[in-house]
C-alpha positions as CSV (number, residue, x, y, z in Angstrom):
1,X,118.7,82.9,133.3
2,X,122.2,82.2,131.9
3,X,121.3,83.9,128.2
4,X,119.7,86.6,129.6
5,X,121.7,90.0,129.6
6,X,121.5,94.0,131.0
7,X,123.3,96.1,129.3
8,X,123.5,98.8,131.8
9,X,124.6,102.3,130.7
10,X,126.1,104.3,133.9
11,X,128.2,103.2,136.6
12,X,127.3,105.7,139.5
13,X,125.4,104.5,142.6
14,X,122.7,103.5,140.7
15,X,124.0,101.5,138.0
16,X,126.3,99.7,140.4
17,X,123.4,98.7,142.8
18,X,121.5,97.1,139.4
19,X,124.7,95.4,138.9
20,X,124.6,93.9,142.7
21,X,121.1,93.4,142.2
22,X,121.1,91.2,139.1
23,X,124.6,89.0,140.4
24,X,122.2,88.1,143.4
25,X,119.5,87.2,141.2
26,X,121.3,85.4,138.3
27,X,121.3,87.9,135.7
28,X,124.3,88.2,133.8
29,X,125.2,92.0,133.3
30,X,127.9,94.7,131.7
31,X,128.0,97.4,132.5
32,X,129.2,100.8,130.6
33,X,129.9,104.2,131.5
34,X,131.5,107.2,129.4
35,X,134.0,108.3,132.2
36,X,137.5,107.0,131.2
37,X,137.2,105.9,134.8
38,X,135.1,105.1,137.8
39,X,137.6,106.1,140.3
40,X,137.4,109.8,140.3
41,X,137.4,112.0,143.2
42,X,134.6,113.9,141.7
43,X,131.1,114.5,143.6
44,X,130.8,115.6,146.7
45,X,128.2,113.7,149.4
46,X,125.6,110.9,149.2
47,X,123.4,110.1,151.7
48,X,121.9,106.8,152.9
49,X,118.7,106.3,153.9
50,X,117.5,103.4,155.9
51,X,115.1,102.3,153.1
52,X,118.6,101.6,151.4
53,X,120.5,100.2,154.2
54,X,118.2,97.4,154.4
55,X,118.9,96.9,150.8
56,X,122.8,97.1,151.1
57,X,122.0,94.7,154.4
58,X,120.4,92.2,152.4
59,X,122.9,92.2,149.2
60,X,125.7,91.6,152.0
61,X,127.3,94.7,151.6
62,X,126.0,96.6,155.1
63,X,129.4,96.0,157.0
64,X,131.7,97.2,154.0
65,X,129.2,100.5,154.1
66,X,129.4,100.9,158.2
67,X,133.4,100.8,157.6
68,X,133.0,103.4,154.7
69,X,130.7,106.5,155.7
70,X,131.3,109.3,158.3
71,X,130.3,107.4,161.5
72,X,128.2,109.2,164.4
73,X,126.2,112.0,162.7
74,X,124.1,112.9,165.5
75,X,123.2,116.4,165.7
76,X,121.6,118.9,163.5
77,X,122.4,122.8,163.9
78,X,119.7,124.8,162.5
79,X,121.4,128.3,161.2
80,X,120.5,131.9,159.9
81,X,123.3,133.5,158.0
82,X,124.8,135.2,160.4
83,X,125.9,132.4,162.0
84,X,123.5,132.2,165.0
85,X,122.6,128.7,166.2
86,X,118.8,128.9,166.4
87,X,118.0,125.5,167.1
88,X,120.1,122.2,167.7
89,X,118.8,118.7,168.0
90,X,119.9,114.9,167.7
91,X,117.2,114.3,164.9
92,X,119.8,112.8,162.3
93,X,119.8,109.8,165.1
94,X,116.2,109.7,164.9
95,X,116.2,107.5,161.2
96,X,117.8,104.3,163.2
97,X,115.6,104.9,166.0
98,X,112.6,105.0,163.6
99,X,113.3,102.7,161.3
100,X,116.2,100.3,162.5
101,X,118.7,100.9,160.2
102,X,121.0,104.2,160.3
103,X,121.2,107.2,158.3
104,X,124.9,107.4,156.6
105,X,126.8,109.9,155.2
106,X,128.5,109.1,152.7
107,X,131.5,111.4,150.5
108,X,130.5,109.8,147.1
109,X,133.7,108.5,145.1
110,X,133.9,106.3,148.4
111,X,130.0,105.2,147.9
112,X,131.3,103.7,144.4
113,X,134.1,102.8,145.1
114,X,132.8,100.5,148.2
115,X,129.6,99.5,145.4
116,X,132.1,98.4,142.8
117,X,134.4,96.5,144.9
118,X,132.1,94.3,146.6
119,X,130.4,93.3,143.5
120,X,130.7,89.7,143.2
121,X,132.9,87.0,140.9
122,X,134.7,89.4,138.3
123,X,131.9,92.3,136.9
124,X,132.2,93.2,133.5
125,X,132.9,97.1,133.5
126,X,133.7,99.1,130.7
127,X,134.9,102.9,130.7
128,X,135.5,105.7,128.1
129,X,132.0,104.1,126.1
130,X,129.6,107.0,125.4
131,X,126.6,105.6,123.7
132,X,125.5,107.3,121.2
133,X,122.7,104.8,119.7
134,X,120.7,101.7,120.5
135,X,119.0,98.7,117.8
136,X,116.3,97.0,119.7
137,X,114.7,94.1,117.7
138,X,112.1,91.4,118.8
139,X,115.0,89.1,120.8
140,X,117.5,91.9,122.2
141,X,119.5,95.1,121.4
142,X,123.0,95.9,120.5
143,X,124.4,99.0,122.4
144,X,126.9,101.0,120.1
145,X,129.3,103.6,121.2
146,X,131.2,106.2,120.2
147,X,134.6,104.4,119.8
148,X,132.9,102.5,117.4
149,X,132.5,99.5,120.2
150,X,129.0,97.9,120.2
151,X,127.7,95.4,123.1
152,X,124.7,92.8,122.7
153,X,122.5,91.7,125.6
154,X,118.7,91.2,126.1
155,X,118.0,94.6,127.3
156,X,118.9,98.2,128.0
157,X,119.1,99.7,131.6
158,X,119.4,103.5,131.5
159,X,121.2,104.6,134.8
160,X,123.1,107.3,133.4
161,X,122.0,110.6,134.8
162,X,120.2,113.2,134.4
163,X,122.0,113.9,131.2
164,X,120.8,110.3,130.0
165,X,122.3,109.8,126.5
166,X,119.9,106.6,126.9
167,X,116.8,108.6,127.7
168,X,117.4,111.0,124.5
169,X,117.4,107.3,122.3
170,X,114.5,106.4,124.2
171,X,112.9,109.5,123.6
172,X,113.9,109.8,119.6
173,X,112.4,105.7,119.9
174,X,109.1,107.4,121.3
175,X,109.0,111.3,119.2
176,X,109.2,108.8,115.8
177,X,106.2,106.4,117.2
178,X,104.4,109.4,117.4
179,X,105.4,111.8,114.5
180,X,106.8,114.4,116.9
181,X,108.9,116.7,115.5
182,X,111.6,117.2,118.1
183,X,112.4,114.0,119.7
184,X,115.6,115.3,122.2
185,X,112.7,117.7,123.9
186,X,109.9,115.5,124.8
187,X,111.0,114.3,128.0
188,X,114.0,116.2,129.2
189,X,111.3,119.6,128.8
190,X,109.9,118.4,132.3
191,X,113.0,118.8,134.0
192,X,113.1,122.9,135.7
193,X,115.3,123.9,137.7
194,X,114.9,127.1,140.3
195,X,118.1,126.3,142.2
196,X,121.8,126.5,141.7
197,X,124.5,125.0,144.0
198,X,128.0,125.0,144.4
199,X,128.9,121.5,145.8
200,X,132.4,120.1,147.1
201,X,135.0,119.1,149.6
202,X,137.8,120.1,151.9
203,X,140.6,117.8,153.3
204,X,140.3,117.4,156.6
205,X,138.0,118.5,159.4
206,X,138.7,122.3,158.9
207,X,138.4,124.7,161.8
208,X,135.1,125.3,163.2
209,X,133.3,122.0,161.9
210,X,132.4,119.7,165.4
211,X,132.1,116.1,165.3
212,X,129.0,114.4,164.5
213,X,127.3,117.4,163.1
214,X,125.2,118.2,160.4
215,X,124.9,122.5,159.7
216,X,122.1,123.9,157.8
217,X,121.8,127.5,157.6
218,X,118.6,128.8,156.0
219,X,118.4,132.6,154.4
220,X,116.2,134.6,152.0
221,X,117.6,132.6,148.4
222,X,120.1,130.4,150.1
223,X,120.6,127.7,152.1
224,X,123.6,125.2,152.8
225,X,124.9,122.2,154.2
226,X,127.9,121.1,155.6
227,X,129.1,118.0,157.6
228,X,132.9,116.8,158.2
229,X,134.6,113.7,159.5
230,X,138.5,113.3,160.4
231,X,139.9,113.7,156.7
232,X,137.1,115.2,154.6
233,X,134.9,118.6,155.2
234,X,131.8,118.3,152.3
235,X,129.5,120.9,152.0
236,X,126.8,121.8,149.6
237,X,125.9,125.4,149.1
238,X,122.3,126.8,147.2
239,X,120.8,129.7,145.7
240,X,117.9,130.4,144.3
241,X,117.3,131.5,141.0
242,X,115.0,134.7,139.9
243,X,112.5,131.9,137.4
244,X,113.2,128.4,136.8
245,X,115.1,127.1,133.5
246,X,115.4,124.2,131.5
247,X,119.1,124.2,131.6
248,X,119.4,120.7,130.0
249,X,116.6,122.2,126.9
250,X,119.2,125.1,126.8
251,X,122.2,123.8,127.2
252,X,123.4,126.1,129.8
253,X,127.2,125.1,131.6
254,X,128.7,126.7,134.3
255,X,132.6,128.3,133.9
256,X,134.8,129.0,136.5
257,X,133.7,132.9,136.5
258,X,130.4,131.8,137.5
259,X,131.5,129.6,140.2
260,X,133.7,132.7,141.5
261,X,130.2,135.1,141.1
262,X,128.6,132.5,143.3
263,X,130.9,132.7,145.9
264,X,131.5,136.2,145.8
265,X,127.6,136.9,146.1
266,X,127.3,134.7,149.0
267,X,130.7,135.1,150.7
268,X,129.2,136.2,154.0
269,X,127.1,133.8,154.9
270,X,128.1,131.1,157.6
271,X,127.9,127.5,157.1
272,X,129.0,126.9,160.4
273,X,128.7,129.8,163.3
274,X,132.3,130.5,162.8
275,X,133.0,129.5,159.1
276,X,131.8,131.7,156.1
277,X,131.2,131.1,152.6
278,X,134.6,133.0,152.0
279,X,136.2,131.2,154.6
280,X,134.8,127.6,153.2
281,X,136.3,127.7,149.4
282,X,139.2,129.3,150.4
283,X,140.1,126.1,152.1
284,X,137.9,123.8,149.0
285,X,139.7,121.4,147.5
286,X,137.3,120.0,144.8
287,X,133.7,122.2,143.8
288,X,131.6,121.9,141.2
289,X,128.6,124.5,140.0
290,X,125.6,123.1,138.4
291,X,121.6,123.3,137.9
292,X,119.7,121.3,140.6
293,X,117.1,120.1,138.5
294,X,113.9,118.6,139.3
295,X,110.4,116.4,137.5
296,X,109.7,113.0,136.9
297,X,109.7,112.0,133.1
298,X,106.1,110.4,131.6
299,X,107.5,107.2,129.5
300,X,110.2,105.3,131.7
301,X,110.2,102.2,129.1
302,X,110.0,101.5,125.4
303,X,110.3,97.7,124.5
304,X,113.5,96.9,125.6
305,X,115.2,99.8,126.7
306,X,113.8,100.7,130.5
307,X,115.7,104.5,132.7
308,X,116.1,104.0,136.5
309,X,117.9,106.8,138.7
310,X,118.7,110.4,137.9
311,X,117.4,110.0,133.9
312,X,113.5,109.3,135.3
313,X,113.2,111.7,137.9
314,X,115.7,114.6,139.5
315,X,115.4,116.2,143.1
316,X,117.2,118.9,145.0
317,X,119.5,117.3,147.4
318,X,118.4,119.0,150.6
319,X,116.7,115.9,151.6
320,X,119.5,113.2,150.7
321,X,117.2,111.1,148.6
322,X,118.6,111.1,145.0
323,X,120.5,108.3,145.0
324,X,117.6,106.0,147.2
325,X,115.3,107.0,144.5
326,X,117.7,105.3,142.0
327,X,118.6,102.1,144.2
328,X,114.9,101.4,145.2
329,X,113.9,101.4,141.2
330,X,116.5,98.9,140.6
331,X,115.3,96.8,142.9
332,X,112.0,96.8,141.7
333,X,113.3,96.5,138.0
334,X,115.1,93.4,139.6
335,X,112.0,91.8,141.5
336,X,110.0,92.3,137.8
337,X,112.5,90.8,136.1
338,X,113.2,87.9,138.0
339,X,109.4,86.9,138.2
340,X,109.8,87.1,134.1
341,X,112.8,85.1,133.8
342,X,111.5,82.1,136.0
343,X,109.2,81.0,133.3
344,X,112.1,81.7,130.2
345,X,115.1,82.8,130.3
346,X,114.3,84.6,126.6
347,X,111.1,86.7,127.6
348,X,109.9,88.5,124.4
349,X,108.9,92.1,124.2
350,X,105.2,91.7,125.5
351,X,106.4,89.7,129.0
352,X,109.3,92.6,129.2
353,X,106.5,95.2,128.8
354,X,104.5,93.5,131.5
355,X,107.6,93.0,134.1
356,X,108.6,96.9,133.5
357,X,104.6,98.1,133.7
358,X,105.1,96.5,137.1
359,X,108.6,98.7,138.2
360,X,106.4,101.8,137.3
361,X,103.3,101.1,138.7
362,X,105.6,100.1,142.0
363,X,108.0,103.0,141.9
364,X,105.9,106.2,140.3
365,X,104.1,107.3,143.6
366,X,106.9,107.3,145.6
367,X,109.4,108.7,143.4
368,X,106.8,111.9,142.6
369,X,106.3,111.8,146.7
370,X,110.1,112.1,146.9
371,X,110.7,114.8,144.5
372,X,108.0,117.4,146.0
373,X,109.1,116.7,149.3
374,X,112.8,117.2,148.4
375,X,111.6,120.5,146.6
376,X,109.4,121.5,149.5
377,X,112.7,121.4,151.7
378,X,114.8,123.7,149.6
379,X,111.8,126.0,149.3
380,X,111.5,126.1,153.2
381,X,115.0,126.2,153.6
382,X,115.8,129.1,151.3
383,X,112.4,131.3,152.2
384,X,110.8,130.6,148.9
385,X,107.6,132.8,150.2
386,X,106.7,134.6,153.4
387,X,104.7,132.4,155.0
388,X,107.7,128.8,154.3
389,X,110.4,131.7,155.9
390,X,107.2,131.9,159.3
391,X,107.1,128.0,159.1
392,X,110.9,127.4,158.9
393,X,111.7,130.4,162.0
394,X,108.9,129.8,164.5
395,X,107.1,126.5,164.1
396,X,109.8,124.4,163.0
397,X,112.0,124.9,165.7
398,X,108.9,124.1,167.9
399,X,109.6,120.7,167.5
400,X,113.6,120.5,166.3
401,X,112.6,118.2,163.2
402,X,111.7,115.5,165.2
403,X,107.7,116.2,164.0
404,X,109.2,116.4,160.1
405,X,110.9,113.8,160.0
406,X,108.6,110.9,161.7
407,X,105.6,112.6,159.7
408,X,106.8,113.8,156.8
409,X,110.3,112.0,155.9
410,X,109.0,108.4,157.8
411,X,106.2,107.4,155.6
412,X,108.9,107.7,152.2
413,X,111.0,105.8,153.8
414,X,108.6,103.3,155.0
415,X,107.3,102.7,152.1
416,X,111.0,101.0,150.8
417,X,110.9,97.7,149.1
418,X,113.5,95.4,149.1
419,X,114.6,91.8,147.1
420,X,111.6,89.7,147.5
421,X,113.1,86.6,147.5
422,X,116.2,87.0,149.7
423,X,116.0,86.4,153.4
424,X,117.0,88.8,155.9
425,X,118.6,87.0,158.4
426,X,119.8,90.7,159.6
427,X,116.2,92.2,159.4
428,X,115.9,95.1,161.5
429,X,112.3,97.2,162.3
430,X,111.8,100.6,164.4
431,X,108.8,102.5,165.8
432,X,107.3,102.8,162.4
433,X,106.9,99.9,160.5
434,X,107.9,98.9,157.0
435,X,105.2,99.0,154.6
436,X,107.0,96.1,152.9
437,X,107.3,93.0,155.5
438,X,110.0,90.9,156.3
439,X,111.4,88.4,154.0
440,X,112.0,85.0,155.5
441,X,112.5,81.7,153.7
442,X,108.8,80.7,153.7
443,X,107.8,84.1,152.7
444,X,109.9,84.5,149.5
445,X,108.0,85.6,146.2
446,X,108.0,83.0,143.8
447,X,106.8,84.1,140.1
448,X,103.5,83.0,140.9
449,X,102.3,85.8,143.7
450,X,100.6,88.7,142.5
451,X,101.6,92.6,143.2
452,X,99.0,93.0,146.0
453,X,100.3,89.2,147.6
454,X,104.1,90.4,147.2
455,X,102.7,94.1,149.2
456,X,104.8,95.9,146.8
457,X,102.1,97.9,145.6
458,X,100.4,100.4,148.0
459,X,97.7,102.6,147.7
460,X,97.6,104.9,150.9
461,X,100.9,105.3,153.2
462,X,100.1,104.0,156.5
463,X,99.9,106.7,159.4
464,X,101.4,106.7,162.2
């Protein structure tokens, strides 16, 4: 595989995890990113699903991750804006107990920066490169960048958010293939948002915040979450909007002044039944105010360009599952590639279209699963309708998220795939069972095994 190359565009979560990825399966990578670096202290939290921690378990990474996220989040406080506690539960413990590996919080600059320095031998990572176009011929492309750099490999991996500057070459690729007239709109149009959020951190655990807690308070057109460990306080606070917007389409950027109407509209609510709104960002030391957009693009691929992560498919972030979505569609782009590149190590443009017709057939169902049941939380959780506010106060609490999250969270989660032809030595199984079996040695997908033989493709989620 030695003269085949990724160029991968992005080097958040997802882009790292393709980087991982390919080192374990002999594809040579570089990876660029238009920040001037990748340690920032910018974003707020990631979480960790178990669906990913058998991933990170299997790429060798799971004990540097256990030493990096906020250990012990246990309980779940159910709020109402006033502060009252009107339900609490250990259901955040319930993901290890269902599935054998844990839920973990992470606060994201420490996500990457754990990603990027366990990455094997000495990665190839380039910063301050904003691409601004892409030449794709029969045997590879050449990235080139608005420094006037330009990088060569085989192909193109688009991990670079949802304001992909590699989806928008993609799309102008696709709009010119089909005599559209405005190429920047064709995909990105599918992306609404009807929620805002203020998102951010405090240092320290501030007053009010107990260990091992996770507080969600639901109201009419807002909802929030908040978690802290010894050092670090992250929280995540919603509204919702009147009607959804394209704000990518539009071009529509928060200011300061906007951040400061967002507070002040919403001072009074608690995060925490002793900590307000007010109380909260007067202690913030990072926040950020943006769109939380969501939709899954039609056309993930073009002939050698191929869009994993944020750039095919956006969710709220009430559920956590952002950044899965982006890990588990690297490892399938990884599986599908790997299977190509046993037989040549220079595929041509008909065996790349085959390998990533097999990411999207494995992927599409799950992702769209994940991004309506991301959205059906934040409707739920900020009383999007009468009868979501009835569900969320009095039948919810019935079962203090225990029923949700075996019934409605399990089955996305079980339904996680993982390297096909890596071991794991480590493998781990709770009360409901993987969808995807165990690898072992004699079980490994060679390039000869079919979708249906490998079980990465399924049909109906089992039940259970």
């Amino acid at each position: 595989m030695s003269n085949f190359k990724v160029i991968i565009v992005g080097g958040g979560p997802t882009g790292l995890a393709a980087a991982h990825c390919f080192a374990k399966a002999g594809i040579d990578y570089e990876i660029l990113d238009r920040r001037a670096s990748l340690d920032d202290n910018e974003g707020a939290s990631a979480a960790v699903w178990p669906n990913t921690a058998r991933v990170f378990a299997q790429l060798g990474i799971m004990d540097e991750a256990l030493k990096t996220y906020f250990p012990g989040i246990k309980w779940k406080a159910n709020l109402i804006s006033s502060g009252q506690c009107v339900g609490k539960s250990d259901v955040m413990a319930m993901p290890e107990v269902y599935h054998g590996y844990p839920w973990m919080l992470f606060a994201r600059p420490r996500l990457v920066d754990m990603l990027k320095r366990t990455l094997p031998g000495n990665p190839k990572i380039h910063t301050s490169k904003k691409v601004v176009s892409i030449d794709t011929t029969s045997t590879g492309v050449t990235v080139h960048c608005a420094d006037g750099s330009s990088f060569t490999g085989s192909i193109v991996l688009g991990a670079d958010g949802i304001n992909s500057s590699v989806r928008q070459i993609l799309d102008e690729k696709i709009a010119q293939e089909a005599g559209l007239e405005k190429p920047t709109s064709y995909q990105t149009s599918v992306f609404k948002s009807s929620t805002i959020g203020v998102y951010g951190y405090c240092e320290g655990r501030i007053p009010g915040v107990e260990p091992e807690t996770w507080y969600e308070t639901h109201h009419d057109g807002f909802t929030s979450q908040l978690s802290g460990g010894d050092d670090m306080t992250l929280f995540l606070l919603y509204e919702r909007l009147p009607a959804p917007v394209n704000s990518l389409e539009e071009g529509i950027r928060f200011t300061d002044e906007d951040q400061k109407a967002f507070v002040d509209r919403t001072a009074d609510h608690h995060v925490t039944p002793t900590v307000t709104v007010r109380e909260l960002m007067s202690q913030c030391k990072w926040a950020y105010m943006s769109h939380l957009e969501e939709g899954v693009i039609d056309k993930w691929y073009t002939d050698r360009i191929v869009l994993a992560g944020d750039s095919v498919a956006k969710m709220t972030p009430n559920s956590g599952f952002g950044i899965n979505t982006g890990i588990q569609s690297v490892v399938a782009i990884t599986n599908a590639l790997r299977r190509v590149l046993q037989a040549t190590d220079a595929p041509d443009n008909a065996a790349l279209t085959v390998a990533f017709r097999e990411y999207e057939t494995v992927r599409r169902k799950n992702v769209e699963k994940t991004v309506h049941a991301s959205g059906m939380h934040t409707k739920i959780a900020t009383w999007d309708t009468w009868l979501l506010r009835f569900v969320d106060r009095w039948i919810v609490p019935l079962t203090n998220g225990y029923l949700s999250m075996r019934r409605l969270v399990g089955p996305i989660v079980q339904e996680g795939i993982v390297l096909d032809w890596i071991p794991e030595d480590g493998y781990k199984e709770g009360t409901l069972k993987w969808n995807f079996p165990r690898v072992t040695a004699s079980k490994a997908v060679d390039s000869s095994d079919s979708d249906v033989e490998k079980g990465l493709v399924t049909e109906e989620v089992t039940e259970v």
